[in-house]
TITI-727875 format. One record per residue (C-alpha): x, y, z. Coordinates in pm, 1 decimal, m for minus. Example, Ala and Ser with C-alpha at 12.3 -4.5 7.8 and 13.67 -1.06 7.14 Angstrom:
BEGIN
NODE          X          Y          Z
NODE     1230.0     m450.0      780.0
NODE     1367.0     m106.0      714.0
// end
This chain:
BEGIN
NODE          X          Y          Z
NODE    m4502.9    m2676.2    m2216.7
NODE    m4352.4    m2650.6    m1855.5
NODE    m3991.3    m2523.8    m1769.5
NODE    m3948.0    m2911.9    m1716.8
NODE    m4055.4    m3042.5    m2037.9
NODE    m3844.4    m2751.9    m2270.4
NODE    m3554.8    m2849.5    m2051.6
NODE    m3586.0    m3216.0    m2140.0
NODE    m3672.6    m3109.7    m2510.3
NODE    m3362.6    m2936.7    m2521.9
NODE    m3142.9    m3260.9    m2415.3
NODE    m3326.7    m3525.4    m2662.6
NODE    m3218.4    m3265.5    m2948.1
NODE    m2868.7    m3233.1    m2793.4
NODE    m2834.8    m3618.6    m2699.4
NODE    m2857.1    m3748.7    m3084.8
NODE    m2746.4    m3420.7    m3228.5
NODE    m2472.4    m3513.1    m2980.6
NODE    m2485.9    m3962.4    m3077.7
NODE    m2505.7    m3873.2    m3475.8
NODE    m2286.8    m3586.1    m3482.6
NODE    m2004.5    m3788.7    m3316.8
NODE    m2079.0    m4110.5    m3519.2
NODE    m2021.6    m3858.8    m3794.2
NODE    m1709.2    m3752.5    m3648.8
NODE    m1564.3    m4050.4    m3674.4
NODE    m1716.2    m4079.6    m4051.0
NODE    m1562.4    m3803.8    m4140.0
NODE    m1176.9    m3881.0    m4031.2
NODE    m1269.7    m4222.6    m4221.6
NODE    m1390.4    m4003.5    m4553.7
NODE    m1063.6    m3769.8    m4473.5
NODE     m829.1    m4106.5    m4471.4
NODE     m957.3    m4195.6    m4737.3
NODE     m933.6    m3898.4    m4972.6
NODE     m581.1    m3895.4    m4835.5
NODE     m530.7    m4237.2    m4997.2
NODE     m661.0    m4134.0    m5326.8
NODE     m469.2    m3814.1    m5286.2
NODE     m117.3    m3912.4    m5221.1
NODE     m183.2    m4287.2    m5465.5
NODE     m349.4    m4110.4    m5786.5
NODE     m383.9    m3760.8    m5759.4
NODE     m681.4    m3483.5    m5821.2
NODE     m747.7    m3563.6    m6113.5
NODE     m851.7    m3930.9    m6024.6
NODE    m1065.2    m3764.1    m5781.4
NODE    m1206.4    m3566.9    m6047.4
NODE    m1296.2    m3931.3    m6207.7
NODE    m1388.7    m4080.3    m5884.4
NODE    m1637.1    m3781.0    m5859.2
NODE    m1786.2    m3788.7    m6173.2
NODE    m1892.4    m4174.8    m6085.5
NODE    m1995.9    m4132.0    m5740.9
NODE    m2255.5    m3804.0    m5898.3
NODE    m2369.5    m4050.3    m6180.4
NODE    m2439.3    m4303.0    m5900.0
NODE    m2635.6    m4084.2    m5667.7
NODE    m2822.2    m3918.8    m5983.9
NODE    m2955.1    m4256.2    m6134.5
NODE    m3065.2    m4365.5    m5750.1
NODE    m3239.1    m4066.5    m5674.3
NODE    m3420.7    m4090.1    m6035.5
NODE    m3556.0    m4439.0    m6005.7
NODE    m3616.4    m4469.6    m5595.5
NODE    m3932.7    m4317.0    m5612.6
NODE    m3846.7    m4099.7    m5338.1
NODE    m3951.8    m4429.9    m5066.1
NODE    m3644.1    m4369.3    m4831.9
NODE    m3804.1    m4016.5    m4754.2
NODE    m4179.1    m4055.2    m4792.1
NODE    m4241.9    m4354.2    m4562.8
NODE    m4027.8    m4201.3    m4301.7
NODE    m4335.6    m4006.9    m4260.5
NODE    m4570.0    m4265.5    m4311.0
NODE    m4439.7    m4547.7    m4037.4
NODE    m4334.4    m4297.7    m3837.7
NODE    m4719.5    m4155.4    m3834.3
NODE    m4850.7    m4480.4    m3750.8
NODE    m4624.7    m4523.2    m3505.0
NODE    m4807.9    m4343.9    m3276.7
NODE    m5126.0    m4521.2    m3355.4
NODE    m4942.6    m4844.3    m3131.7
NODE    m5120.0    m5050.5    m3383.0
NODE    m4865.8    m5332.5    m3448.5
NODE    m5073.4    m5500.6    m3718.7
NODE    m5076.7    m5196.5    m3940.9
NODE    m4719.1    m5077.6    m3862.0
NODE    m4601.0    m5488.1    m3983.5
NODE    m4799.7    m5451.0    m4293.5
NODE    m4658.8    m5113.8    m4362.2
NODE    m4302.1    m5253.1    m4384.6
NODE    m4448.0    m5521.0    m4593.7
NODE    m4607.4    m5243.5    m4828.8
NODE    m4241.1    m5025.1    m4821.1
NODE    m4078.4    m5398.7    m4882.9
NODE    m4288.7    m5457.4    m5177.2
NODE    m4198.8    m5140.2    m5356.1
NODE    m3835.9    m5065.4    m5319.4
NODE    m3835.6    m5449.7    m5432.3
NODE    m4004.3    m5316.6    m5720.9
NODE    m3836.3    m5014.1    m5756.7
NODE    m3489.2    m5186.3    m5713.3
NODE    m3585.8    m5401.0    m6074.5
NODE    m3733.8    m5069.0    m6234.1
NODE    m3431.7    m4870.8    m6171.9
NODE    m3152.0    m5171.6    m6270.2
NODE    m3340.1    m5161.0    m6619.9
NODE    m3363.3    m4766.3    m6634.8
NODE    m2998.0    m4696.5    m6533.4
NODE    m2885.1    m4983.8    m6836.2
NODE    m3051.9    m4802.6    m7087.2
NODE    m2922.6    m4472.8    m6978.8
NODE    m2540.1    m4569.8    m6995.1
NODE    m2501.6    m4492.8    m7357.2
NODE    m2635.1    m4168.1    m7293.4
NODE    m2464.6    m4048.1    m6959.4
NODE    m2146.4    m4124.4    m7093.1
NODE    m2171.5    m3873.1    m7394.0
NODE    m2297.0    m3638.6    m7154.3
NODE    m2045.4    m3632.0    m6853.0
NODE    m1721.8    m3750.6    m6995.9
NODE    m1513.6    m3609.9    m7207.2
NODE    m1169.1    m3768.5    m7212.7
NODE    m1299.9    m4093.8    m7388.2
NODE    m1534.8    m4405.0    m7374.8
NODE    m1639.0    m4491.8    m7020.8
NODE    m1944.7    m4732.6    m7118.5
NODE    m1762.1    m5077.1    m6974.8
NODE    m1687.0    m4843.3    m6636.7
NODE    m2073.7    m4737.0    m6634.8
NODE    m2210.9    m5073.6    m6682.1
NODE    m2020.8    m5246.9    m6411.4
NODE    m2122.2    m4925.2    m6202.9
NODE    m2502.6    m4984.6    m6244.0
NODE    m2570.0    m5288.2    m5986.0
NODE    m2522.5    m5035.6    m5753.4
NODE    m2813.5    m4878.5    m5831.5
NODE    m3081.8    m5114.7    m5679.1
NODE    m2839.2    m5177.8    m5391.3
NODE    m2916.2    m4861.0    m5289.6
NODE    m3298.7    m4849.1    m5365.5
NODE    m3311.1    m5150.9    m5111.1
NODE    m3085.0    m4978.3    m4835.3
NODE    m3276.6    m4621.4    m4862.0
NODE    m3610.3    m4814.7    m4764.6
NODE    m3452.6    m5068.4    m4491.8
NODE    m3320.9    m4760.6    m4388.9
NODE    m3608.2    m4591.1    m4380.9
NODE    m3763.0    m4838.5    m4167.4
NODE    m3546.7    m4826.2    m3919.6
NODE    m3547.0    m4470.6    m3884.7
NODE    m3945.2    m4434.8    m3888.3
NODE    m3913.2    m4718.9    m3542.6
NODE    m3649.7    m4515.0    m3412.0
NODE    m3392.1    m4822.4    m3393.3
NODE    m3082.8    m4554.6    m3301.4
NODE    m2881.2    m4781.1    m3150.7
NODE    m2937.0    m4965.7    m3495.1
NODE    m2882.0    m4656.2    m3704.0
NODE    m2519.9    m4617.8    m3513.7
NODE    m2420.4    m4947.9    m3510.4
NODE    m2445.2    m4907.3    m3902.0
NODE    m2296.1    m4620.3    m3943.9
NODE    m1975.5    m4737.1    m3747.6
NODE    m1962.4    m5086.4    m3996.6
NODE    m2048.5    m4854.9    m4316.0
NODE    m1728.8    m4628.2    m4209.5
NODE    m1469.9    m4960.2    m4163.1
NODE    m1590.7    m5112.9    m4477.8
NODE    m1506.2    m4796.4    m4665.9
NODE    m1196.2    m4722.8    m4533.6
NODE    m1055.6    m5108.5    m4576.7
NODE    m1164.5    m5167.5    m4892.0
NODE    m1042.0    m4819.1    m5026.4
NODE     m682.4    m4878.0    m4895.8
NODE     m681.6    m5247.0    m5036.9
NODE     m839.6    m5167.3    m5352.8
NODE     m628.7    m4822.3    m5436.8
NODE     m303.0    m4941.6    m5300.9
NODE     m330.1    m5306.8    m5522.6
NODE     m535.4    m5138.8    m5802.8
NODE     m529.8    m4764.4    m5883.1
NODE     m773.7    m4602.0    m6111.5
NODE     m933.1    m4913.6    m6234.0
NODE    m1060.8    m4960.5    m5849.6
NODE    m1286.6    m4638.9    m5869.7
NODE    m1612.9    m4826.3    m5991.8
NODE    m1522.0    m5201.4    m5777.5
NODE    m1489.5    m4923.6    m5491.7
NODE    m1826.0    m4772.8    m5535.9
NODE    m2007.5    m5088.9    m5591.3
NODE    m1868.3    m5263.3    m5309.3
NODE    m1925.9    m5009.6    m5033.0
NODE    m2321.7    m4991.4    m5227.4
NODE    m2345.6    m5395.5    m5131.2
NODE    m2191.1    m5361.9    m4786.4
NODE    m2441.9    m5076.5    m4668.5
NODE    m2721.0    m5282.3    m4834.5
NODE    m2595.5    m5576.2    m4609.7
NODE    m2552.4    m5423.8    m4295.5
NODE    m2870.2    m5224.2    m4294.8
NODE    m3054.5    m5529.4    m4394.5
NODE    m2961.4    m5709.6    m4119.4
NODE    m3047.4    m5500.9    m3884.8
NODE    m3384.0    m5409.1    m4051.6
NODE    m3478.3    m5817.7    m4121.2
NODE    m3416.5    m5838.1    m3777.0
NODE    m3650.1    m5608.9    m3651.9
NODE    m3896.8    m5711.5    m3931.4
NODE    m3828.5    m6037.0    m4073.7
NODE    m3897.4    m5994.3    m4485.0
NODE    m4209.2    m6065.4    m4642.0
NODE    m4303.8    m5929.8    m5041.9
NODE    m4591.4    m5944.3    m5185.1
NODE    m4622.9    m5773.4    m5505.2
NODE    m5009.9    m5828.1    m5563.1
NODE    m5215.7    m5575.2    m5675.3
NODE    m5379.7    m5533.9    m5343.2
NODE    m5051.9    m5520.9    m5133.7
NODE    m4883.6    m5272.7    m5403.0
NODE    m5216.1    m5011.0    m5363.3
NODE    m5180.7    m4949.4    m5022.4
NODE    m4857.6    m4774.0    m5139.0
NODE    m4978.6    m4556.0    m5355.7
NODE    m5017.5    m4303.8    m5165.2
NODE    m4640.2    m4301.0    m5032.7
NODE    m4508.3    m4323.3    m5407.9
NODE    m4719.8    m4050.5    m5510.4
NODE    m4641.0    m3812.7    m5226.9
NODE    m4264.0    m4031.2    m5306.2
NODE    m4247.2    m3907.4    m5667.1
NODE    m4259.9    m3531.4    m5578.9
NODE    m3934.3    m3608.0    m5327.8
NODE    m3753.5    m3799.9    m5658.2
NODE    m3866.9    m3445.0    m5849.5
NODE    m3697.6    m3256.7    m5593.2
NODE    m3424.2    m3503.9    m5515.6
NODE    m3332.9    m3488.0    m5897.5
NODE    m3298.3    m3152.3    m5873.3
NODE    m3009.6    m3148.6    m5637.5
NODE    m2802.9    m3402.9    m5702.9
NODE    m2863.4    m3260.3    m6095.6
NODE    m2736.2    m2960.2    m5993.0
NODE    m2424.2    m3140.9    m5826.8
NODE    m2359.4    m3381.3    m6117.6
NODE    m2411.6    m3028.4    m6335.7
NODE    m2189.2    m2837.5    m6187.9
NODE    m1914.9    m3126.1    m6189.2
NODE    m1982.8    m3202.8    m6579.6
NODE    m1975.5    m2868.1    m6619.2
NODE    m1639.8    m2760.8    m6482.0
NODE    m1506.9    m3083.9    m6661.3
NODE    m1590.7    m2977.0    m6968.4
NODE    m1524.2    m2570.2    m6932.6
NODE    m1164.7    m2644.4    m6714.6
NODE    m1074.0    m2995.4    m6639.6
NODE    m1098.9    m3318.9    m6432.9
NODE     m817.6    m3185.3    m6173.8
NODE    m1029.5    m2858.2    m6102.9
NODE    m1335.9    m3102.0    m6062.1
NODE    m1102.6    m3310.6    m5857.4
NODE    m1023.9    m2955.3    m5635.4
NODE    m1364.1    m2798.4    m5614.1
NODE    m1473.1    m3203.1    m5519.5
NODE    m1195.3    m3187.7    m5274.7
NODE    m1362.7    m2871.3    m5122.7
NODE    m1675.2    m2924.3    m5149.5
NODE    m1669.6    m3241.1    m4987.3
NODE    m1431.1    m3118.0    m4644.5
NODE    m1731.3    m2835.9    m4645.8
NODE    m2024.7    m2985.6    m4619.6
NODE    m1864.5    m3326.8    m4461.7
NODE    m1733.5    m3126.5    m4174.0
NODE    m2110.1    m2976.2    m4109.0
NODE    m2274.7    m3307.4    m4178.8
NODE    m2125.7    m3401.9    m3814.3
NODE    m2433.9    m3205.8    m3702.1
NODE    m2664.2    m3224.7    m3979.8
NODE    m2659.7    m3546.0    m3956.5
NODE    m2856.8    m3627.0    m3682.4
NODE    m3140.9    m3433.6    m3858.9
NODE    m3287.0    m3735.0    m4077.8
NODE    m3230.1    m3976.5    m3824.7
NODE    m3411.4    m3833.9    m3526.8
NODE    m3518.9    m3472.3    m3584.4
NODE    m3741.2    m3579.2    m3943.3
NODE    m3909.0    m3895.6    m3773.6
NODE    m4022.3    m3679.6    m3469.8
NODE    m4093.4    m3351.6    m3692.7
NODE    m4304.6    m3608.9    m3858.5
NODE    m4519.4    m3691.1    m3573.0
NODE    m4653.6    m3367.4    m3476.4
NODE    m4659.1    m3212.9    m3800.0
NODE    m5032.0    m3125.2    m3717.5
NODE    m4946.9    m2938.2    m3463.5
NODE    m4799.4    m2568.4    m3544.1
NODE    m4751.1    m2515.1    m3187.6
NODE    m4535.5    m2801.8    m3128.1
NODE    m4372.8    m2769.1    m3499.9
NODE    m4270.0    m2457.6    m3446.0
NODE    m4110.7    m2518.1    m3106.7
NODE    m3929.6    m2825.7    m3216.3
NODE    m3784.4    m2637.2    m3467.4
NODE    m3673.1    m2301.2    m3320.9
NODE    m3499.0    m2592.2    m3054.9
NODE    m3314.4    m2758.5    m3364.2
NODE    m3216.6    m2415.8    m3470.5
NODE    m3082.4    m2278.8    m3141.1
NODE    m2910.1    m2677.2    m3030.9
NODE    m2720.2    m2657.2    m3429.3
NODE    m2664.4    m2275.3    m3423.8
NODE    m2460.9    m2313.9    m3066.3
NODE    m2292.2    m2659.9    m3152.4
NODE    m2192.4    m2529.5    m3525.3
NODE    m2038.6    m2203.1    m3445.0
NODE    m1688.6    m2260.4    m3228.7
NODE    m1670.5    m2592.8    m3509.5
NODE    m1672.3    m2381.4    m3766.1
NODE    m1475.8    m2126.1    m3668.9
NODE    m1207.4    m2400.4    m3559.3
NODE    m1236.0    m2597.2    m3912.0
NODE    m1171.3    m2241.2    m4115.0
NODE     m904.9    m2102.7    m3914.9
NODE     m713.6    m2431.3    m3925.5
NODE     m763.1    m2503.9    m4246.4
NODE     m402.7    m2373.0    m4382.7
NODE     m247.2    m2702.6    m4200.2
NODE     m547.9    m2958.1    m4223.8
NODE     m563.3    m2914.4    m4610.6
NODE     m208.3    m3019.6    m4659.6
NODE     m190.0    m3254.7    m4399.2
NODE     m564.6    m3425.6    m4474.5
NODE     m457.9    m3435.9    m4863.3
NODE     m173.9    m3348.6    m4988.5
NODE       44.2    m3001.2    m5094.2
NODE     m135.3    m3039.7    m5474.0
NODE     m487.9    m2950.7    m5318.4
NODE     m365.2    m2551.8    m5187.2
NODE     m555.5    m2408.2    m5442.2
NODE     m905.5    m2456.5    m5311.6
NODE     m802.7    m2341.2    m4956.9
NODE    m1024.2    m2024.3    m5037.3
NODE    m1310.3    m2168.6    m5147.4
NODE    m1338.7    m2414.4    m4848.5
NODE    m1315.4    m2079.6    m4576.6
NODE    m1530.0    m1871.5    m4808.2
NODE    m1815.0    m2174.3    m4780.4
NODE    m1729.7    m2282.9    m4420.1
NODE    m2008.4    m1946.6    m4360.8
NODE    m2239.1    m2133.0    m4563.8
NODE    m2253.1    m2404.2    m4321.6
NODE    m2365.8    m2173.3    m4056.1
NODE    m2660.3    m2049.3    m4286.6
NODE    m2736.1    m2407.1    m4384.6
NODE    m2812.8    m2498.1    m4032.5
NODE    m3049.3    m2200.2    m3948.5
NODE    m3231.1    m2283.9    m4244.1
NODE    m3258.5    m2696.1    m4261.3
NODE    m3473.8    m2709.9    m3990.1
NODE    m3722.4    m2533.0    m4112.1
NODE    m3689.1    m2664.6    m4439.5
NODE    m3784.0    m3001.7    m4307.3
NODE    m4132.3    m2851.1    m4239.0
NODE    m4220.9    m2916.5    m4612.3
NODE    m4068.1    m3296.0    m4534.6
NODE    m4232.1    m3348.9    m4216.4
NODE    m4608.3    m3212.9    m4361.7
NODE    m4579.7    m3384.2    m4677.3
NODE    m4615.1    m3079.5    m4904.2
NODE    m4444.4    m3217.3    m5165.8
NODE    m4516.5    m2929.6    m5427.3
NODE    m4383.2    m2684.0    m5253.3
NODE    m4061.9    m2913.7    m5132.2
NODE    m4016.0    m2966.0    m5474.4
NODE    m4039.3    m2616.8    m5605.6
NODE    m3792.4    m2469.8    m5334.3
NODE    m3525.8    m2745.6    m5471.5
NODE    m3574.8    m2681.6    m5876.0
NODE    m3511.2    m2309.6    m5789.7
NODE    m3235.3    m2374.6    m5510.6
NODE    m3070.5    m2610.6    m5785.6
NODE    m3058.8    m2323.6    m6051.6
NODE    m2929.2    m2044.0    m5803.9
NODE    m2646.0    m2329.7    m5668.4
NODE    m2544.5    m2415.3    m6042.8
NODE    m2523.6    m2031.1    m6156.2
NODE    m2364.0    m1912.6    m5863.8
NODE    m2112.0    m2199.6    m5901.0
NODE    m2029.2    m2186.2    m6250.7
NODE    m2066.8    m1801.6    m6278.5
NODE    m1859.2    m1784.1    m5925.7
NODE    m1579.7    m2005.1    m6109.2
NODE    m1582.0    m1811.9    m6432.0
NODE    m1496.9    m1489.3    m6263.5
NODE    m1287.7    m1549.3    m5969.6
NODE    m1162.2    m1952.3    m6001.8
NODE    m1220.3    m2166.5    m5743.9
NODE    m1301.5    m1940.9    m5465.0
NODE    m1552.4    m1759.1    m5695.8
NODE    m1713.6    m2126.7    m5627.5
NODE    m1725.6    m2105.8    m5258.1
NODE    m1852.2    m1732.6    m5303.6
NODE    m2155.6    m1923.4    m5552.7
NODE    m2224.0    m2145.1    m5283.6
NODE    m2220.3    m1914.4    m4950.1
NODE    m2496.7    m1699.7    m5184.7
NODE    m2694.0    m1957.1    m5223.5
NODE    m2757.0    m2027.3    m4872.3
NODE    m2809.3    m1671.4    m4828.9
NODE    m3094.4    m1654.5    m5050.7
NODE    m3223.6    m2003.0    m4933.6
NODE    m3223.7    m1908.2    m4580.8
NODE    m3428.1    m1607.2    m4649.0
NODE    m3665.7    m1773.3    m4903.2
NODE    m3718.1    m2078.6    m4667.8
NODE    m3814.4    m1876.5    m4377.1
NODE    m4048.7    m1603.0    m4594.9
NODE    m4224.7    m1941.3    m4746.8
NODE    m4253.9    m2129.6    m4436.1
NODE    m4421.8    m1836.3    m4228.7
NODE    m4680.5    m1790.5    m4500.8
NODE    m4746.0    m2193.2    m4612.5
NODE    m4706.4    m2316.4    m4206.5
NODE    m4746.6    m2020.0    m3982.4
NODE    m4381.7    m2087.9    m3888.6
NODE    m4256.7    m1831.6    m3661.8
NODE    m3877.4    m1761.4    m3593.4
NODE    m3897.5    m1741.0    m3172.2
NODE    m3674.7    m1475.0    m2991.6
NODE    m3419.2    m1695.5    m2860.0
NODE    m3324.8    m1819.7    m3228.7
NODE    m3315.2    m1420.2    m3271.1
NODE    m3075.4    m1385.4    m3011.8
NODE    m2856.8    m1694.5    m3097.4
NODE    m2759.2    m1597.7    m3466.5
NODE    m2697.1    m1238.9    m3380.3
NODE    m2465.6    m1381.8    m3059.0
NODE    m2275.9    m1627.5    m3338.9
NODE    m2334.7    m1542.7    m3704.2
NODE    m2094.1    m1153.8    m3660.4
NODE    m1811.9    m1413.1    m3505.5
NODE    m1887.1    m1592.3    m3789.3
NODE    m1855.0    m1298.2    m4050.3
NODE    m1525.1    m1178.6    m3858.9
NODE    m1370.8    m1518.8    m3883.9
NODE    m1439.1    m1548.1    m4279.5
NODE    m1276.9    m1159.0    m4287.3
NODE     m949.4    m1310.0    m4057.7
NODE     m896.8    m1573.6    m4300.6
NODE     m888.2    m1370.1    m4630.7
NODE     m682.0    m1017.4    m4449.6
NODE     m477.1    m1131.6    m4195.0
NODE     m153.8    m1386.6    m4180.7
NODE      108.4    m1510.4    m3974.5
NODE       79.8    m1448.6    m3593.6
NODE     m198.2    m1225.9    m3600.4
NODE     m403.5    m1467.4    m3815.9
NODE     m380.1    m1780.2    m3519.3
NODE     m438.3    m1489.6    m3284.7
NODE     m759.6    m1375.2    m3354.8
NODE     m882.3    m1746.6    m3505.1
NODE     m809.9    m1832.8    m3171.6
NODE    m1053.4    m1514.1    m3010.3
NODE    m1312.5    m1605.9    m3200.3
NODE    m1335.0    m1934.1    m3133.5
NODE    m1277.0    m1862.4    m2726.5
NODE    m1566.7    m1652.0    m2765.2
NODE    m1789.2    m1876.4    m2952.0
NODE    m1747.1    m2200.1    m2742.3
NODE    m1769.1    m1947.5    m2440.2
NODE    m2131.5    m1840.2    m2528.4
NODE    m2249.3    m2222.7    m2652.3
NODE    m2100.9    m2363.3    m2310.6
NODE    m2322.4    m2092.1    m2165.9
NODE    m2645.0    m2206.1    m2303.6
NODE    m2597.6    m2545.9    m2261.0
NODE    m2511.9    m2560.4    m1903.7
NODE    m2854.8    m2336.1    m1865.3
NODE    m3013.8    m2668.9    m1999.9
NODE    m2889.6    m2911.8    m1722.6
// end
């Protein structure tokens, strides 16, 4: 490719990095209002609670979705290039068919599971009436993931935002109303409510684009075979981390108590919220394209090494930023009660950095379909997160957790790159060299200023490092315009 065309590579990854990430943004003061509600009206341990439901949510979905949402993102989006409108209507119908399908199959599943899930994950009494009401949600969110799906595979954007922004004002209305007039009892109305409304809105905008038609014959429901097969192996995978989360959340209920889960939630969430502002831009437009030329190791590999470089230079100075001002955000975002897991949020802030060197070539496995070795890379990920965790907890407390995760991404980062380079001929380029030695030492520096240094000199050289970081990011961008 031509000076021209990396230049204008460059700004399509930066443009919806740049859309998504500040979509997110605004998600994320939402989420942070939020928590503050539940914070300052019923305390960490009903955030422990809330937790506990929200994992036993997103476990059951990811067990009976068959893994749609992700597999016909590559699907449609393949067949989008074909300009075959015919085949590209028929694939919705096909997706349609089976998340309808799937929605029935996981309702059933997720009701004969109760009895079981809530010996397993709680153990401060009977939850089975709070489980029960909980489970509509579950096929609410089997038909959102493949609406969604749909409109990220067309590259509806515009769409995708407009969603977002009605997802975020739902959530943060109906958790003031509910909390404030309700308290505990409004954890699982809460959860299914914002389910329905992101089912709604997305549907909408998805009928809209493609009006509905089902057909469950046998015919229709073969043509997706090959999606729920290649599906399955993403639910394998997908089970594996949000096991690992709901693990390591039943697991610290049961070894310390539903006011640490409520902390290392607490943490856990500002963490890898915060970082999502970039990430999440990464399913919406980076997958769908990544998707496209997947056949291509040329063009993979170049996309990629972009995504790396664009998230490497916009992560850094937000990083650095997020950690060093964490001290008065924590306290101000929750409340004085949540202190304790100050450490554990700068300790795993350097995680984030790692994370987003490493997801974009992880989405190789996603964007080629190699669901095998997807699926192995998460079962073993899963392990080293829920060892490090609990094993990170048992020795230090709660930073030990944020130490737990920040080795995890070590090793993943590593592991990702060694596998991709022998499964995909994925090759890290020079410039993505030169970015993470420019950014990851000012990232190292700032994690050793926030556990040795205090008072004036602390804000001083926060503020250093993150003059320094934005300095060199400004630099490469205005070298794109």
């Amino acid at each position: 490719m031509d000076n021209l065309d990396k230049t204008s590579s460059y700004r399509q990854i930066l443009k919806y990095t740049s859309l998504f990430g500040s979509i997110q943004g605004i998600n994320i003061l939402i989420a942070l209002l939020r928590n503050k509600i539940v914070a300052v009206l019923l305390g960490p341990s009903v955030m422990g609670l809330m937790s506990l439901f929200n994992s036993t949510l997103q476990m059951l979905s990811t067990a009976t979705n068959l893994g749609i949402g992700t597999s016909s993102v590559k699907t449609l989006s393949e067949q989008m290039e074909e300009d075959d409108t015919y085949r590209q209507v028929r694939h919705v119908r096909v997706i349609r068919s089976w998340v309808m399908l799937t929605a029935i199959i996981s309702l059933v599943v997720s009701l004969l599971l109760v009895p079981l899930l809530n010996r397993w994950v709680f153990a401060d009494g009977d939850h089975c009436l709070q489980l029960l009401l909980l489970v509509p949600a579950v096929p609410m969110m089997a038909i959102f993931g493949g609406e969604l799906a749909v409109l990220k595979a067309t590259r509806q954007l515009t769409s995708l935002a407009r969603i977002s922004v009605l997802n975020m004002a739902f959530t943060l209305v109906s958790a003031l109303l509910l909390f404030y007039f309700v308290g505990e009892k409004a954890i699982v109305p809460y959860l299914v409510s914002v389910a329905f409304a992101q089912m709604l809105f997305t549907i909408i905008h998805s009928y809209r684009l493609y009006p509905l038609r089902l057909s469950l014959r046998r015919k229709t429901l073969r043509e997706g075979l090959p999606m729920v097969k290649l599906g399955l192996a993403f639910v394998a995978a997908g089970i594996c981390g949000t096991g690992a989360d709901f693990a390591i959340r039943a697991i610290l209920n049961q070894v310390a108590s539903l006011e640490i889960v409520g902390l290392y939630n607490s943490g856990f969430m500002m963490t890898m919220v915060y970082a999502g502002m970039i990430f999440s831009a990464f399913d919406s437009d980076f997958y769908p394209r990544l998707s496209k030329v997947n056949r291509n190791i040329q063009e993979s590999n170049q996309l990629v090494n972009r995504q790396i470089e664009v998230t490497s230079h916009l992560l850094s100075p937000m990083l650095i930023a997020f950690s060093i001002g964490m001290p008065v955000l924590l306290p101000l975002l929750f409340s004085s009660k949540f202190i304790p897991v100050l450490s554990m949020i700068q300790v795993a802030t350097l995680s984030m950095f790692l994370r987003g060197m490493k997801l974009p070539a992880a989405y190789l496995m996603l964007g080629k379909g190699d669901s095998k070795t997807y699926f192995w890379m998460e079962l073993y990920s899963a392990v080293v997160l829920v060892v490090s965790v609990i094993g990170g907890y048992q020795l230090f407390g709660l930073i030990g957790t944020g130490i737990g995760i920040l080795l995890t991404e070590l090793i993943d980062l590593l592991v990702v790159y060694i596998v991709t380079r022998l499964r995909y001929g994925y090759r890290v380029s020079k410039e993505v060299v030169r970015t993470a030695s420019q950014h990851l030492p000012l990232q190292v520096l700032c994690l050793a200023v926030t556990l040795l240094l205090t008072d004036i000199g602390y804000y001083v050289a926060g503020i250093l490092l993150f003059s320094v970081s934005l300095g060199l990011s400004i630099h490469f961008f205005i070298k794109q315009k």
